[in-house]
PyMOL CGO cylinders between C-alpha atoms (Angstrom):
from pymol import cmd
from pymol.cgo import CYLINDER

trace = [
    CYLINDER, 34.58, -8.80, -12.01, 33.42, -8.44, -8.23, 0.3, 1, 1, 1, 1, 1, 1,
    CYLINDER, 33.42, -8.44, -8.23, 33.80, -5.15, -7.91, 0.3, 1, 1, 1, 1, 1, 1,
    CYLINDER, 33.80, -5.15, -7.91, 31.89, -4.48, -11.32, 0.3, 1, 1, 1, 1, 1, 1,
    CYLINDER, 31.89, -4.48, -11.32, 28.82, -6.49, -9.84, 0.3, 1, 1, 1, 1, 1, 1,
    CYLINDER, 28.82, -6.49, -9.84, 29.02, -4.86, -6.42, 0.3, 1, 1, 1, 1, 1, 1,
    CYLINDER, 29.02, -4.86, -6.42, 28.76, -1.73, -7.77, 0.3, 1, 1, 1, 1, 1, 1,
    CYLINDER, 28.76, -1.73, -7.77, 25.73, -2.68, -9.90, 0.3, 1, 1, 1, 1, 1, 1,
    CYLINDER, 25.73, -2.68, -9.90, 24.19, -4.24, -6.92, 0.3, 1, 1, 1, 1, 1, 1,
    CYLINDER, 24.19, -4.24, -6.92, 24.32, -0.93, -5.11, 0.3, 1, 1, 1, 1, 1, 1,
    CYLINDER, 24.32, -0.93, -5.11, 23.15, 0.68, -7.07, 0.3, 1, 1, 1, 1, 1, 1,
    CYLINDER, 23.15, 0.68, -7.07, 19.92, -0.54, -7.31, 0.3, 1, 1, 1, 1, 1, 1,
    CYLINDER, 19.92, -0.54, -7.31, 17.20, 1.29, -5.44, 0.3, 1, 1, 1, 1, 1, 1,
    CYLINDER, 17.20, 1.29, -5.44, 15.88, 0.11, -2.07, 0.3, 1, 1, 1, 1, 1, 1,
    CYLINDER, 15.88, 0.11, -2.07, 11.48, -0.57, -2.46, 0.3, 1, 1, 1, 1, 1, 1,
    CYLINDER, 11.48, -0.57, -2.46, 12.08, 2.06, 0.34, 0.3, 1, 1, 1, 1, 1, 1,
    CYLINDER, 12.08, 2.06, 0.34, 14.04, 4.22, -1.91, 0.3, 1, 1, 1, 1, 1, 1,
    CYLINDER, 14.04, 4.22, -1.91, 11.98, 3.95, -5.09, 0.3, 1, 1, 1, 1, 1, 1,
    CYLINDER, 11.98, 3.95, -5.09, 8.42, 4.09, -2.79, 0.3, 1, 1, 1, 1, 1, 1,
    CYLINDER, 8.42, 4.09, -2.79, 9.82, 8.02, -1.89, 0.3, 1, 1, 1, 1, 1, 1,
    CYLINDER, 9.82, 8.02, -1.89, 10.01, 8.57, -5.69, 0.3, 1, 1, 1, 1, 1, 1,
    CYLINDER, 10.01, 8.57, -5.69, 7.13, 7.52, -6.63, 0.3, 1, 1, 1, 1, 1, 1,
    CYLINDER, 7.13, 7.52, -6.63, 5.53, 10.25, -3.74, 0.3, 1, 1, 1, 1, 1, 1,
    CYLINDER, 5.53, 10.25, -3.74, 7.56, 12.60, -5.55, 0.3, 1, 1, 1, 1, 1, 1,
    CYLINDER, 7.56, 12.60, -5.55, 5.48, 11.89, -8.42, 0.3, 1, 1, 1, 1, 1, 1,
    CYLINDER, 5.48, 11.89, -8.42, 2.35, 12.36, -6.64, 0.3, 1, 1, 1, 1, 1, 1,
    CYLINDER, 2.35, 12.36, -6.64, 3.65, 15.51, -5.38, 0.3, 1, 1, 1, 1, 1, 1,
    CYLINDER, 3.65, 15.51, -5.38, 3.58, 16.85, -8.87, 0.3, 1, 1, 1, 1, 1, 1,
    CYLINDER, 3.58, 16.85, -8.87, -0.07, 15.90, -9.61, 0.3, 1, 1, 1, 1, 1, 1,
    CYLINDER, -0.07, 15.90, -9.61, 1.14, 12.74, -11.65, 0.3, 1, 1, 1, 1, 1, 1,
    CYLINDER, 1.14, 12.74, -11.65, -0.96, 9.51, -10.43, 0.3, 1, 1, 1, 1, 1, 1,
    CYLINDER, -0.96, 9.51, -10.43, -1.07, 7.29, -12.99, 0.3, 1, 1, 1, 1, 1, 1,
    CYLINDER, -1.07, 7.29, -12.99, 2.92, 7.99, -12.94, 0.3, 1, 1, 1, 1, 1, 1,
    CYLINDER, 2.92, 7.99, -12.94, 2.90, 7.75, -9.32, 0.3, 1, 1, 1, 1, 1, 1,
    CYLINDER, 2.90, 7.75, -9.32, 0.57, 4.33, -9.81, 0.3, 1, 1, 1, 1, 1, 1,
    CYLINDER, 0.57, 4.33, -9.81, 3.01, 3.11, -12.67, 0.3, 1, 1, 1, 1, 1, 1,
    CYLINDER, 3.01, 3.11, -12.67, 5.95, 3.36, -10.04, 0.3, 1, 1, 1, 1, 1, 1,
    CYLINDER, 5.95, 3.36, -10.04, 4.31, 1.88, -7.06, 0.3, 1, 1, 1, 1, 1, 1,
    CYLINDER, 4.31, 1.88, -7.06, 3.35, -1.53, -9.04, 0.3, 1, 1, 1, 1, 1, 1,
    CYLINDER, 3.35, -1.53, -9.04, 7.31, -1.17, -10.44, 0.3, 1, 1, 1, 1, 1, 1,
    CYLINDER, 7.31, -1.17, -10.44, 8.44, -1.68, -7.12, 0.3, 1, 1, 1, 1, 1, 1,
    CYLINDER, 8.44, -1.68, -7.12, 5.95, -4.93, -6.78, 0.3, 1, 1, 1, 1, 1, 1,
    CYLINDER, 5.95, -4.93, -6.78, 7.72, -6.40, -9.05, 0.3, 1, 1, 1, 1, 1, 1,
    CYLINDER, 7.72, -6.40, -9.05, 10.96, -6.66, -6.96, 0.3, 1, 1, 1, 1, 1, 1,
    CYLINDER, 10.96, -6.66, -6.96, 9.66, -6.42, -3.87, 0.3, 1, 1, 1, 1, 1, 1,
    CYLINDER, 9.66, -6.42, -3.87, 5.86, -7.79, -3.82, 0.3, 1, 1, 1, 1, 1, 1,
    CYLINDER, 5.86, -7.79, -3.82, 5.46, -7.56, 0.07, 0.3, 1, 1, 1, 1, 1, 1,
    CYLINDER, 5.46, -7.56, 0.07, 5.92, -4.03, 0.52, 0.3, 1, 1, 1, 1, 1, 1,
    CYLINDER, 5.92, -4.03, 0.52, 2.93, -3.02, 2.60, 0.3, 1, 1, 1, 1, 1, 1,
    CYLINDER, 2.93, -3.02, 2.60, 3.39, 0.56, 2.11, 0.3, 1, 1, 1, 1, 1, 1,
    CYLINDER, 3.39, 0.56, 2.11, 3.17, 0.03, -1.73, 0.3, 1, 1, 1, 1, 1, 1,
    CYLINDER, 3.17, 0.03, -1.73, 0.37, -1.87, -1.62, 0.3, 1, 1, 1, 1, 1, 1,
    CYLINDER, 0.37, -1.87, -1.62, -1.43, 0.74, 0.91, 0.3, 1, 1, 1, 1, 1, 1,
    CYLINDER, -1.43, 0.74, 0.91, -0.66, 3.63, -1.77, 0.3, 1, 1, 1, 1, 1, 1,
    CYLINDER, -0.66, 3.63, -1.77, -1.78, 1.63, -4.30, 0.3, 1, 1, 1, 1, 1, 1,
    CYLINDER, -1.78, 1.63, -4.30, -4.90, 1.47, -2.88, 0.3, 1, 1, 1, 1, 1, 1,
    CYLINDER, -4.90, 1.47, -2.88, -5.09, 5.13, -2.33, 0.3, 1, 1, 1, 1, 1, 1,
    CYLINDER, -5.09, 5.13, -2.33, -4.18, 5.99, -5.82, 0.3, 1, 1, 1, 1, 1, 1,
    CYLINDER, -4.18, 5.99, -5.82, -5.91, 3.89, -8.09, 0.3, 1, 1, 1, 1, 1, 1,
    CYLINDER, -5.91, 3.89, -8.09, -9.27, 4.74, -6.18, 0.3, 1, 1, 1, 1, 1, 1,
    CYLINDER, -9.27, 4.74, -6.18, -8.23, 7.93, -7.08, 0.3, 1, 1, 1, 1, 1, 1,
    CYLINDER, -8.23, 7.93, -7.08, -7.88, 7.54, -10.68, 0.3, 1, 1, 1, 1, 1, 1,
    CYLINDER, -7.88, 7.54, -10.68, -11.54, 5.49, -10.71, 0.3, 1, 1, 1, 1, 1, 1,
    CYLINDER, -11.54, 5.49, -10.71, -9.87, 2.09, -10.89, 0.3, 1, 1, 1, 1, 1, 1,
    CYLINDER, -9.87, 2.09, -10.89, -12.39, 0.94, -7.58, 0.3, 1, 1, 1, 1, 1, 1,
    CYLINDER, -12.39, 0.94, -7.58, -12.02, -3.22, -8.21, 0.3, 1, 1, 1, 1, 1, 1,
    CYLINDER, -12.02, -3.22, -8.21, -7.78, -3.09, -8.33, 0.3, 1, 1, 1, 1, 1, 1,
    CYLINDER, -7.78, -3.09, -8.33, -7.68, -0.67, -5.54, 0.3, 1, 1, 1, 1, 1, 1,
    CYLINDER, -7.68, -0.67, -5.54, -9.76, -2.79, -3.34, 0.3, 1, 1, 1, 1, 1, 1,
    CYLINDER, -9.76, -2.79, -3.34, -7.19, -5.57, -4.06, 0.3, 1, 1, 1, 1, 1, 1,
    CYLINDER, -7.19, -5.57, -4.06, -4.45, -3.64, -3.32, 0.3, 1, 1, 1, 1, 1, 1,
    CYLINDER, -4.45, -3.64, -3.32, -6.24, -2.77, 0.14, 0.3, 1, 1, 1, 1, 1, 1,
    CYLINDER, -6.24, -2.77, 0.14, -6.95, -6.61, 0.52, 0.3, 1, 1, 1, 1, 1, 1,
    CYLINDER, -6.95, -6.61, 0.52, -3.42, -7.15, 0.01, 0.3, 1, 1, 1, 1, 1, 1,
    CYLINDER, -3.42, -7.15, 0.01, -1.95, -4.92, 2.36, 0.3, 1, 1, 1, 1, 1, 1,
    CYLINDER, -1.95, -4.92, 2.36, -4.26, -6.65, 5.21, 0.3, 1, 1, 1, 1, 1, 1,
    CYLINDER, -4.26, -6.65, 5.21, -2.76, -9.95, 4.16, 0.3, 1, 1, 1, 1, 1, 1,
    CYLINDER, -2.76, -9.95, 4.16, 0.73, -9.16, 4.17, 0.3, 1, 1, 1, 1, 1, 1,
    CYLINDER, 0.73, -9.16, 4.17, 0.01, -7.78, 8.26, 0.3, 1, 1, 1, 1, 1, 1,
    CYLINDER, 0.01, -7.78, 8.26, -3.38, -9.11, 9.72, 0.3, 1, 1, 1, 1, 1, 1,
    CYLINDER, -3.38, -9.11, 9.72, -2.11, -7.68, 13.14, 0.3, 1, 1, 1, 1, 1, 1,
    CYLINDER, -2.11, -7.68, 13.14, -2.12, -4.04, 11.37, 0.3, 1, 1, 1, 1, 1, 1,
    CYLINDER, -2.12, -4.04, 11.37, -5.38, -1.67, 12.15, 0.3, 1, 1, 1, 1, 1, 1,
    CYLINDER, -5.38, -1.67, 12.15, -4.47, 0.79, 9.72, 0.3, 1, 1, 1, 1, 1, 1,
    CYLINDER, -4.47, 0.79, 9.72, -4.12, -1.44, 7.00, 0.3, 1, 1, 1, 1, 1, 1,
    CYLINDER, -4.12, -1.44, 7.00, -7.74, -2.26, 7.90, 0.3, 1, 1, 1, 1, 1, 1,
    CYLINDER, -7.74, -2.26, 7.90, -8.73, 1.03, 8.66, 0.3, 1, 1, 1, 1, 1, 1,
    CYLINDER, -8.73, 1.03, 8.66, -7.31, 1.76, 5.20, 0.3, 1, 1, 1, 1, 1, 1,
    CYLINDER, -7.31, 1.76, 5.20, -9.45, -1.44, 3.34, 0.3, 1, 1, 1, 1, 1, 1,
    CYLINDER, -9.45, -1.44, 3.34, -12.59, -0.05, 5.18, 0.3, 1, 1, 1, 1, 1, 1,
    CYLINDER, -12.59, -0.05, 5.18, -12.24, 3.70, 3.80, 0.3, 1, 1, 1, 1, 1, 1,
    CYLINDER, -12.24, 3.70, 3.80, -11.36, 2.17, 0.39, 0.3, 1, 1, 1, 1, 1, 1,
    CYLINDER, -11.36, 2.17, 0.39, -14.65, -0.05, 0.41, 0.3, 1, 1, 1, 1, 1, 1,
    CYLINDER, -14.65, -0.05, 0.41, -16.77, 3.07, 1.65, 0.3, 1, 1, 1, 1, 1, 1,
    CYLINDER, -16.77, 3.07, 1.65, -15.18, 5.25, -1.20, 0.3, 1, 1, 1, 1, 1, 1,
    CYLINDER, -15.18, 5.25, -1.20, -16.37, 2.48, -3.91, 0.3, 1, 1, 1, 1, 1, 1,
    CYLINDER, -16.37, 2.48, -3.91, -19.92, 2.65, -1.90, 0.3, 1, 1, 1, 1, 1, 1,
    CYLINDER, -19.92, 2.65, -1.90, -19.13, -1.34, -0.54, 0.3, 1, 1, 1, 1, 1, 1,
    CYLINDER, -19.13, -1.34, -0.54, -20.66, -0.18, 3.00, 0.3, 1, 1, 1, 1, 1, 1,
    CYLINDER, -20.66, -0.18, 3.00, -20.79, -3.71, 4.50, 0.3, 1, 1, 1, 1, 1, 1,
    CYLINDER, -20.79, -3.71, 4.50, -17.53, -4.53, 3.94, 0.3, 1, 1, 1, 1, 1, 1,
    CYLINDER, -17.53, -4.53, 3.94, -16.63, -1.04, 4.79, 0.3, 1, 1, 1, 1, 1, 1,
    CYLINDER, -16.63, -1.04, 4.79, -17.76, -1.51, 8.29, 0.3, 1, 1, 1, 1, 1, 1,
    CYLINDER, -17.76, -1.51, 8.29, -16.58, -5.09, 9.08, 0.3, 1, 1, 1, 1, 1, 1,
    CYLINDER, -16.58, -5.09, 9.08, -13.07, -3.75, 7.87, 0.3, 1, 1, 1, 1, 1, 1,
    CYLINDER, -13.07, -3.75, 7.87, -13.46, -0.97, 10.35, 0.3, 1, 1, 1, 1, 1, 1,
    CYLINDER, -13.46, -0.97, 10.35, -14.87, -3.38, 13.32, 0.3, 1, 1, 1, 1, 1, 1,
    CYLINDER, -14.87, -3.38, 13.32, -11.53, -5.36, 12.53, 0.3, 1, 1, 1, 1, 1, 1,
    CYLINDER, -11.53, -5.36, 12.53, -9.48, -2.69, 12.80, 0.3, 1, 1, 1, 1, 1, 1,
    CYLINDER, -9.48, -2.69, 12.80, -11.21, -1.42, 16.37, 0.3, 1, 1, 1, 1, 1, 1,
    CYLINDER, -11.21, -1.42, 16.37, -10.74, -5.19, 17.75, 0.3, 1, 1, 1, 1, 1, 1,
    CYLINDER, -10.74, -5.19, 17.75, -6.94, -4.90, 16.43, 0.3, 1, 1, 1, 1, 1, 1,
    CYLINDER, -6.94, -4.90, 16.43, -6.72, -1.01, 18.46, 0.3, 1, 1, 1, 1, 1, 1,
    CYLINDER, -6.72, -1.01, 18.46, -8.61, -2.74, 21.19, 0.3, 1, 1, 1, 1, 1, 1,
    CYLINDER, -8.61, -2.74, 21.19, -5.84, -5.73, 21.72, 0.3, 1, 1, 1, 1, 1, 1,
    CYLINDER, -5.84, -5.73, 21.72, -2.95, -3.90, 21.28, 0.3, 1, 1, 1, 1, 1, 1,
    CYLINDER, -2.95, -3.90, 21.28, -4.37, -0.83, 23.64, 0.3, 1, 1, 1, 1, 1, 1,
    CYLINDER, -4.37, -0.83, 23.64, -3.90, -2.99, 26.15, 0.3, 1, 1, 1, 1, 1, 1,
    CYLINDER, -3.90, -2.99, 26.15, -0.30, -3.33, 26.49, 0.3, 1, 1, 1, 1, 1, 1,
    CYLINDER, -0.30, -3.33, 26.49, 0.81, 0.72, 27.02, 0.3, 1, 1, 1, 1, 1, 1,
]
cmd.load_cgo(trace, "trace")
């Protein structure tokens, strides 16, 4: 009975894994598939910042402004330390015309780049 459930455990798709299908999907032109396989991957693996970075992309895409600034808001949660998670919340923000946040996002990120530009 090991074996059987070993097997079925490998089996299963890494968030890495299923995160390159859904770009496949995106590839083609298909975003709502593309957004329908992103949040799939939430569901096992809710901390994948990538996912939640896409997301963001993708659903302000498709005109869905409000969820894709959560997704955004997300990703900065999951790594604070991140610029381009920030960088990616403030061009979100500035494509759903939110200007202020747009630019405190961005001054975030620059203090982040500033820190860590220190250490090369």
């Amino acid at each position: 009975m090991s074996d059987a459930q070993e097997s079925a455990e490998t089996t299963q798709p890494t968030p890495d894994q299923m995160y390159n299908e859904a770009l496949k999907l995106r590839d083609t032109g298909d975003l709502e598939g593309t957004v329908a396989a992103l949040r799939k991957i939430l569901e096992s693996a809710p901390d994948h910042l990538h996912t939640h970075l896409a997301l963001a992309v993708y659903l302000q895409k498709l005109g869905q402004p409000e969820q894709a600034i959560v997704a955004a808001q997300k990703a900065v949660e999951l790594d604070p330390q991140d610029a381009f998670s920030f960088t990616q919340l403030s061009v979100i923000y500035q494509r759903c015309g939110r200007i202020m946040e747009a630019e405190e996002a961005m001054a975030k990120a620059h203090a982040i780049q500033g820190r860590t530009g220190h250490h090369h």
